[in-house]
C-alpha positions in Angstrom: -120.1 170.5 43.1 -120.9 172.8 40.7 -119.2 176.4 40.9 -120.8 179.7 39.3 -116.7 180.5 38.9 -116.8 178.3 35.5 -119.6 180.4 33.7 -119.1 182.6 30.6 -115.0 181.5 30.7 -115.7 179.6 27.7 -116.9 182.8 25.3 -114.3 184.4 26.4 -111.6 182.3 25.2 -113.5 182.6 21.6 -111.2 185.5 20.7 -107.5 185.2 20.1 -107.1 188.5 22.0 -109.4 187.4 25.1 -107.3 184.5 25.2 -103.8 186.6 25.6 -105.2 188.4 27.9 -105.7 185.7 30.3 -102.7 183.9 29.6 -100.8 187.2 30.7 -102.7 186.4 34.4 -100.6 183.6 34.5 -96.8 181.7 33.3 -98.2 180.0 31.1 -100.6 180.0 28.0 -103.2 177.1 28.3 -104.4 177.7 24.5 -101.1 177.8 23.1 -99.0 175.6 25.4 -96.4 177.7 25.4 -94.2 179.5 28.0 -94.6 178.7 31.4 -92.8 175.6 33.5 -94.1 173.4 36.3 -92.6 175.3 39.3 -95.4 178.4 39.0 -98.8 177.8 40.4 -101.9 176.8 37.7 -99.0 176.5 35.3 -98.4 173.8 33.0 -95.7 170.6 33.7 -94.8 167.1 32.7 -95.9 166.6 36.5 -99.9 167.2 35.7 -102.0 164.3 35.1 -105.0 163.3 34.2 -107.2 160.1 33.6 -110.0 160.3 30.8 -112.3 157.8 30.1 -115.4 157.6 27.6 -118.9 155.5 27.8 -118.9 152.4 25.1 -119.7 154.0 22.1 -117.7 155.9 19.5 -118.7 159.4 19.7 -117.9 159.4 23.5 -114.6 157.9 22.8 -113.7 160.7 20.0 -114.7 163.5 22.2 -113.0 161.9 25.3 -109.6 162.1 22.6 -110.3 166.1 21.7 -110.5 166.5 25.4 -107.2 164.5 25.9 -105.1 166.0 22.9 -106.2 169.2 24.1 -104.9 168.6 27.5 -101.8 166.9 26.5 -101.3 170.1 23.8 -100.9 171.8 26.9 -98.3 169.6 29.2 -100.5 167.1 30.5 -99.5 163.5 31.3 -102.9 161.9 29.6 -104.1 158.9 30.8 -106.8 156.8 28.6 -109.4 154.5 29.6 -111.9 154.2 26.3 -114.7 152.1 26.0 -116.1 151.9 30.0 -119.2 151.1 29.5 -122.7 153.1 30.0 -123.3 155.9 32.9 -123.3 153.4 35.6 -120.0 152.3 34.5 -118.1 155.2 34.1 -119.5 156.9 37.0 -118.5 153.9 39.3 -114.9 155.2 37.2 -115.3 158.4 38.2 -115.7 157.5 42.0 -113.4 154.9 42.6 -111.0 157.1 40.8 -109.8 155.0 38.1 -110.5 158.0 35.8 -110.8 162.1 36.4 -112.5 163.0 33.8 -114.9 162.2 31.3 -117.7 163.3 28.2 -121.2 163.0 29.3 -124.7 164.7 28.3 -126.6 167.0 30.3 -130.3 165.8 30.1 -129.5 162.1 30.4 -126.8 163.0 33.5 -129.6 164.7 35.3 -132.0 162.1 35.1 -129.3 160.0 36.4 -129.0 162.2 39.8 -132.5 163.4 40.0 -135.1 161.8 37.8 -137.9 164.0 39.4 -136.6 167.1 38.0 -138.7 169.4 36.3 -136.2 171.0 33.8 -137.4 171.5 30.1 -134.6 173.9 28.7 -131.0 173.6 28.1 -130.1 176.5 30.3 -132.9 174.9 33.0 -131.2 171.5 32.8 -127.4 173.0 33.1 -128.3 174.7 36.3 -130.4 171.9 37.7 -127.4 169.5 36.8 -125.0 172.0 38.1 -127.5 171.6 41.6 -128.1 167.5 41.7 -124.3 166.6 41.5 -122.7 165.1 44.4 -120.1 166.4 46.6 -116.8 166.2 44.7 -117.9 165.8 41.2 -118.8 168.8 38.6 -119.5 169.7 34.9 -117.9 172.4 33.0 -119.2 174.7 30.7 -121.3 172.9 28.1 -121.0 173.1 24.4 -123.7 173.7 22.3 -123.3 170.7 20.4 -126.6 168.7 21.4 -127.1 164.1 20.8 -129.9 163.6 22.3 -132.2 160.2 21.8 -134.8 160.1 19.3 -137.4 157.6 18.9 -137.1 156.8 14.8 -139.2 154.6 12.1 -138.7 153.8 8.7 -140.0 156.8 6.3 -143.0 153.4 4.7 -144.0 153.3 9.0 -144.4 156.5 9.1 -146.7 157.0 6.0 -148.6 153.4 6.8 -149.5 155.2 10.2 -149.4 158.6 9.8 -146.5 158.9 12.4 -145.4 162.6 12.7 -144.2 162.5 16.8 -144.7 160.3 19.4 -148.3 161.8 20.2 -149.4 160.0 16.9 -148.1 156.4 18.4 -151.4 155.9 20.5 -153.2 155.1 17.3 -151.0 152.5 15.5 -153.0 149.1 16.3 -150.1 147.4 15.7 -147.8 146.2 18.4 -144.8 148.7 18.5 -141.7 146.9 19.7 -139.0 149.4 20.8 -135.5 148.5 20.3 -132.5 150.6 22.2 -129.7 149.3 24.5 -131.0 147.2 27.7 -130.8 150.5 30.1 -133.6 151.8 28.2 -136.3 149.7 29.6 -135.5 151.5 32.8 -135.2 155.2 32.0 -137.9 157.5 31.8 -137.9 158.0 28.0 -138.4 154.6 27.5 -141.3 152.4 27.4 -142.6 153.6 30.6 -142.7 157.0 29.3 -144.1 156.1 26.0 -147.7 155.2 28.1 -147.3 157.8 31.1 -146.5 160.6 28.8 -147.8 159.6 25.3 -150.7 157.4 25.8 -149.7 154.4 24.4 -151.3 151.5 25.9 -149.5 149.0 28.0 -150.3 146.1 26.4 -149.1 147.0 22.9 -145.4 148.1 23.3 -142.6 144.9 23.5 -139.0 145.9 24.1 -135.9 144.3 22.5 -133.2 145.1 23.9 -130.0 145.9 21.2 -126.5 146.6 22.7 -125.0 148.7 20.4 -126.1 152.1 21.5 -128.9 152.8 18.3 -125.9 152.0 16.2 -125.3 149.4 13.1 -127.1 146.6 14.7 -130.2 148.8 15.9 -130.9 150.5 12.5 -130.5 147.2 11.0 -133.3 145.7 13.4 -135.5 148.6 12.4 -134.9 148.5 8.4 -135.8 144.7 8.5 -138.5 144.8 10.8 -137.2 143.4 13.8 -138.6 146.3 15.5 -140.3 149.1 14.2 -139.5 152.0 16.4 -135.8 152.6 17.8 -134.2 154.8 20.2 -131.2 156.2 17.8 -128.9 159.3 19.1 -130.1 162.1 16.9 -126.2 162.8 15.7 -126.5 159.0 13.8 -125.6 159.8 10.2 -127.9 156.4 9.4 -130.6 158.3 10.4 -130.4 160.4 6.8 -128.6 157.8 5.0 -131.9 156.0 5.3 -134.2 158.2 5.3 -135.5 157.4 8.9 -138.4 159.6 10.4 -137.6 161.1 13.8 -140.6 160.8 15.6 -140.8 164.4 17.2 -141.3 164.9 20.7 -143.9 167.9 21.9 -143.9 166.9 25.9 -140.0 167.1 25.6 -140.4 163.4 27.4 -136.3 163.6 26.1 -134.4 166.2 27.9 -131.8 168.4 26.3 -128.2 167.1 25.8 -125.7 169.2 25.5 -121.5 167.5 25.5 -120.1 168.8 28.6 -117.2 168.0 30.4 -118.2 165.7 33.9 -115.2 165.7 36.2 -113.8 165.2 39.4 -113.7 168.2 41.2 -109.8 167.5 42.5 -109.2 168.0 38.8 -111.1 170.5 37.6 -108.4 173.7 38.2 -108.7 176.8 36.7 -106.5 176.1 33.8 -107.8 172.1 33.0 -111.5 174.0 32.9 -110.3 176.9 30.3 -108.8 174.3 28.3 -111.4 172.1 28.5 -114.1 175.3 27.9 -112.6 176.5 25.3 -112.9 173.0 23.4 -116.7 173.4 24.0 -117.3 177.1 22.6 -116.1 175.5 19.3 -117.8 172.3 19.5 -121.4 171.6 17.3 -123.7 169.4 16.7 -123.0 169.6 12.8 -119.4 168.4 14.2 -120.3 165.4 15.7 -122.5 164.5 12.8 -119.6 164.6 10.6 -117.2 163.0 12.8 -119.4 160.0 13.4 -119.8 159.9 9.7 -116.1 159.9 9.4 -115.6 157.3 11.8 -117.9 154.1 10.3 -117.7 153.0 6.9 -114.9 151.6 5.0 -112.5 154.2 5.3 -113.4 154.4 9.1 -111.0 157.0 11.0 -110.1 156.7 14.3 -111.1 159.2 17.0 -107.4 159.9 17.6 -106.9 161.3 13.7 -110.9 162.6 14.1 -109.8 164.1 17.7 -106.2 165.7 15.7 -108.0 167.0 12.7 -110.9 168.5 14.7 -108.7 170.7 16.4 -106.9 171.7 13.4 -109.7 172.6 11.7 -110.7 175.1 14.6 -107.5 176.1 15.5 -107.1 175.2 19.0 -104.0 174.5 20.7 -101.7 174.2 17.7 
């Protein structure tokens, strides 16, 4: 589960100093990957090993390489499993073993364990989270970088219906067909939340289910009118690019989702969670809008170079 013991190690490995200081605890430096040998306890070896996977779409993959370049900075035997799928997926991963370790996001992960939760905030949702894990399993400290989904429309919707947040969707008398990957016909954001929380009737949202995780094919279902209201992740650079209208969302129907680390807790030692923290102190949702950018297009970059040039750029483990 969940320990307190991970809190507040994160800011403290902000400073270059702070960070000295708690290499000196031990033989070896987890931010700088130097000194040390496998024989001491917590230190670093060619004997550790870890297995990281991401979900199936890009931004989970590039974050799931930060994490592992950040490790493997610091003598770990890395082992990659990219692309597994959505949450049921990579959590069957997870306890099966096939992987230890893996990117997720807080509000979405908490729905996942406890649906019935009452969490609003980011702090509320990290504690509840922290709370509905199972046995075995825990998150690290989370970042404040923040994807969350967002219900979008093209800018000529928006001014046809007046559509400011999802309050104003109970007056379009047009049928609204929702497009967003298969899953989210069943989560509580999705339709069924549209008419429990929002008002809109029953009988005048269709879903169509897109499998790209609001990516290239779900904004090109909305721009030619396959559907007219998608579930995009908020971090989408198409989302500017085309001038879409994030619907905004006053009943927070969407929980907060903060990056954080979920892992096994067999993994998670003391020096795997300050590395691991210390990648999530730096990490911002202005980042992952510019690494997605980065990756799509025609000069598309991989999340290896986007993983390599990330931490560069904030000077971690080099």
């Amino acid at each position: 589960m969940f320990t307190k013991r991970r809190n507040g190690v994160a800011l403290g490995l902000l400073a270059a100093g702070a960070a000295l200081t708690l290499a000196a605890c031990s033989s070896s430096d987890p931010l700088t990957g130097e000194g040390g040998g496998s024989d001491s306890d917590g230190g670093s070896g060619d004997s550790q090993s870890i297995a990281i996977g991401s979900a199936g779409f890009a931004e989970s993959e590039i974050i799931a390489e930060i994490y592992a370049q950040a490790l493997e900075a610091n003598d770990y035997t890395v082992e990659r499993t990219m692309q597994i799928g959505q949450r049921d997926a990579y959590v069957a991963a997870l306890e099966d073993g096939s992987i230890d370790l893996v990117p997720d996001y807080s509000g979405n992960l908490l729905q996942f364990y406890a649906p019935d939760s009452e969490a609003v905030t980011s702090d509320e949702v990290y504690t509840a989270l922290g709370d509905a894990l199972p046995d075995g399993y825990e998150v690290l400290e989370q970042s404040a970088a923040e994807d969350k989904d967002s219900y979008n429309v093209t800018a000529e919707f928006a001014e046809q219906y007046g559509l400011e947040s999802l309050t104003d969707l109970m007056t379009v008398d047009v049928p609204l067909i929702v497009g967003g990957n298969p899953e989210l016909a069943e989560r509580p954001y999705g339709p069924t939340g549209l008419q429990e929380i929002y008002g809109v009737p029953s009988g005048n949202i269709q879903f169509e289910p897109i499998s790209d995780s609001g990516g290239p094919l779900t904004v090109q279902a909305l721009l030619d009118g396959t559907v007219n209201l998608a579930n995009i992740y908020t971090t989408t650079p198409a989302i500017a690019d085309n001038g879409l209208v994030t619907l905004e969302d006053p009943e927070n129907m969407i929980l907060p989702q903060n990056v954080l680390p979920l892992i096994n807790s067999d993994a998670a030692t003391d020096e795997v969670a300050e590395i691991l923290d210390a990648v999530s102190a730096e990490l911002t949702t202005e980042d992952l809008i510019e690494l997605n950018g980065r990756n799509q297009g025609d000069e598309k970059a991989a999340p290896a170079t986007l993983a390599t040039d990330w931490l560069a750029d904030k000077g971690l483990f080099q």
